[in-house]
N, C-alpha and C positions, 0 to 999 in steps of 0.2 A: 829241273830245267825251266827256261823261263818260257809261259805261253805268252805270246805279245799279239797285239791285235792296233794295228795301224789304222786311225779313224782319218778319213780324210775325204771333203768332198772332189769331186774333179778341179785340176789344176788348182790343187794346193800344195804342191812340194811334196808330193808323198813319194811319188814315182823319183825322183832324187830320193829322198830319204832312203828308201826300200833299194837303190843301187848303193850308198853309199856302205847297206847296212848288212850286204852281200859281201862286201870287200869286208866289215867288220865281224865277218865269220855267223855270220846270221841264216839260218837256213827257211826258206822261203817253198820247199817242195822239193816242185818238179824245176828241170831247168827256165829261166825265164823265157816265154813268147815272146816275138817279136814282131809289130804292127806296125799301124801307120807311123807311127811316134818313137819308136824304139821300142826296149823293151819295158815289161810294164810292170812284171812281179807279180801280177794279181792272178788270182787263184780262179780257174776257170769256172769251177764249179758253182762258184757262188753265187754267178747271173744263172745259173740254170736253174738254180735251186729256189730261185726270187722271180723268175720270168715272166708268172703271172701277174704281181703287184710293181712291178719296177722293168722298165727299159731305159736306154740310154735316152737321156734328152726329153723322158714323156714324163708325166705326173704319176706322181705315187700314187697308189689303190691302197690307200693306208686300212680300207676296210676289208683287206685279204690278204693284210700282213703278218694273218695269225696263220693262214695257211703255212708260211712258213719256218715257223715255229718248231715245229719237230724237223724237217729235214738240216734246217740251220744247225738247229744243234747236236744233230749227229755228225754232220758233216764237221763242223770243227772237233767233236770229240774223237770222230775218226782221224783228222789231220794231227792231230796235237799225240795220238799216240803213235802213230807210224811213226814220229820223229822225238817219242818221248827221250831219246839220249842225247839232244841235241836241243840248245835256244834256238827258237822257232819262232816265227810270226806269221802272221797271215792278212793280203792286203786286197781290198776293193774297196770303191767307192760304192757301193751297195749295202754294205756293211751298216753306215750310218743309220741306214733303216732299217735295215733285218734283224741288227741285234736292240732294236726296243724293246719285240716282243718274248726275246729269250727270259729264261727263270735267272733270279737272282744266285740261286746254285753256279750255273757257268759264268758269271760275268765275274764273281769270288774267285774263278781260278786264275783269271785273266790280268795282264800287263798292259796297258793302253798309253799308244804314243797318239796324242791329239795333235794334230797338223792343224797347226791355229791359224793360216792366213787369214787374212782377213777379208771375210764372205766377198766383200764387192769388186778385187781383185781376183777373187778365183773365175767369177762371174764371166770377168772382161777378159782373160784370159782363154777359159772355154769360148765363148764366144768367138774369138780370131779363130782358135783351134779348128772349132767348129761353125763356121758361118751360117751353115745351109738349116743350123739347128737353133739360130739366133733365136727364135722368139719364146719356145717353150724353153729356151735353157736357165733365164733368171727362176721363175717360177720352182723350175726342177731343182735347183741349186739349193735355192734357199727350202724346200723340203726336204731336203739331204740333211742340210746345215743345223734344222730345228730338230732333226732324231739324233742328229750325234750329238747338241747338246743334254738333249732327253739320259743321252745313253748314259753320258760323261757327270749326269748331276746324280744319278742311279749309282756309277763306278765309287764316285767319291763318297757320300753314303756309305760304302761296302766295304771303304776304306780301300781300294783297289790301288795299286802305284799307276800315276800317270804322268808323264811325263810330255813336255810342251816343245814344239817344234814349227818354226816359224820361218817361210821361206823367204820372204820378204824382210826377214835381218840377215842372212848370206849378204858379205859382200868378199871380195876377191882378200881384203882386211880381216875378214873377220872368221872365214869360213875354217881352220886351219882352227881356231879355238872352239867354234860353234861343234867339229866333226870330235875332238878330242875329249870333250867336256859327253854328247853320245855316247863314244865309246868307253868312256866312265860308268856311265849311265848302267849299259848292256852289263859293263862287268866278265869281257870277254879277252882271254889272253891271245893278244894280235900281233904277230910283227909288225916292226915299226914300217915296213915298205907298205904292207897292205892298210895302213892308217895313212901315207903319204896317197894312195892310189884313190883311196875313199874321196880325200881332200881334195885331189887332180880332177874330182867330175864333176866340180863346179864352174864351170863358165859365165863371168856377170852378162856376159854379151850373148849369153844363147838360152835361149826357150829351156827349161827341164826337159819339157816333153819330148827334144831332139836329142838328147845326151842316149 
């Protein structure tokens, strides 16, 4: 079954991706949270397990990002087998940096959907999201940005499948090919109403982050 691992900094289209990819029979855990924004998919554990070198909106302590190194990777070898009968993913925006310091062993086992927005839009987008966190957020963004490409130039090396996903080409035209062409992708037998349902959580007129 497939282990997938969803790279994406804040406000990149991941949190769509990760609802659409719930409707396309993807199993994400526990049920989704729900926060300020709706729901988010992202696996709680992960900022706990990172909390020392990573918070929302602050600078990475890239020189204690070995500390997490061994929990990182237990915890997704724990998640990927509790669900070992089921395609599975796993999603935060922490990820970008945590999994730098993992071994080339686990990244071999892994599937990675790259949420490619492009940096200066996810930027400006956190930024409305977040105002009060305006100044440290370029900064934070763009060291998120440089570990997932770190991670993603390592994946491909390792010959890993990655697959590119890009919210900024959705449009209300195109989403309906963009969602169908995914669940090729996944490789998962879906009714066609839950592939209609996927495609309905696109709105061009509303934020991801509100869906």
């Amino acid at each position: 079954m497939k282990k997938i691992i969803i790279l994406g900094v804040h406000n990149s289209g991941s949190t769509l991706l990760a609802a659409m990819m719930h409707f396309l029979r993807i199993n994400f855990g526990l049920a989704p949270t729900r926060g300020k924004y709706g729901f988010s998919y992202e696996s709680p554990q992960v900022p706990m397990v990172m909390q020392h070198c990573i918070q929302f909106g602050m600078p990475i302590d890239w020189t204690q990002m070995d500390l997490c190194k061994e929990p990182l990777t237990s915890l997704i070898h724990e998640f990927f087998q509790t669900w070992e009968p089921l395609d599975s993913a796993v999603k935060h925006p922490f990820l970008c940096a945590g999994l730098t310091v993992v071994e080339d062993e686990l990244l071999r086992e892994l599937t990675f959907i790259n949420c490619n927005r492009p940096l200066a839009n996810s930027i400006e987008g956190a930024i409305q999201a977040y105002p009060k966190r305006a100044e440290a957020m370029a900064d934070y963004q763009t060291a998120l940005h440089e570990g997932k490409e770190k991670i993603l130039t390592r994946a491909k090396k390792l010959d890993c499948t990655i697959y590119e996903w890009n919210y900024d080409q959705l449009t209300t035209e195109t989403c309906g090919a963009k969602v169908r062409q995914l669940q090729q992708f996944l490789d998962v037998p879906v009714r066609p109403e839950y592939v209609e349902k996927a495609i309905s959580l696109y709105n061009e007129q509303q934020h991801h982050f509100g869906l």
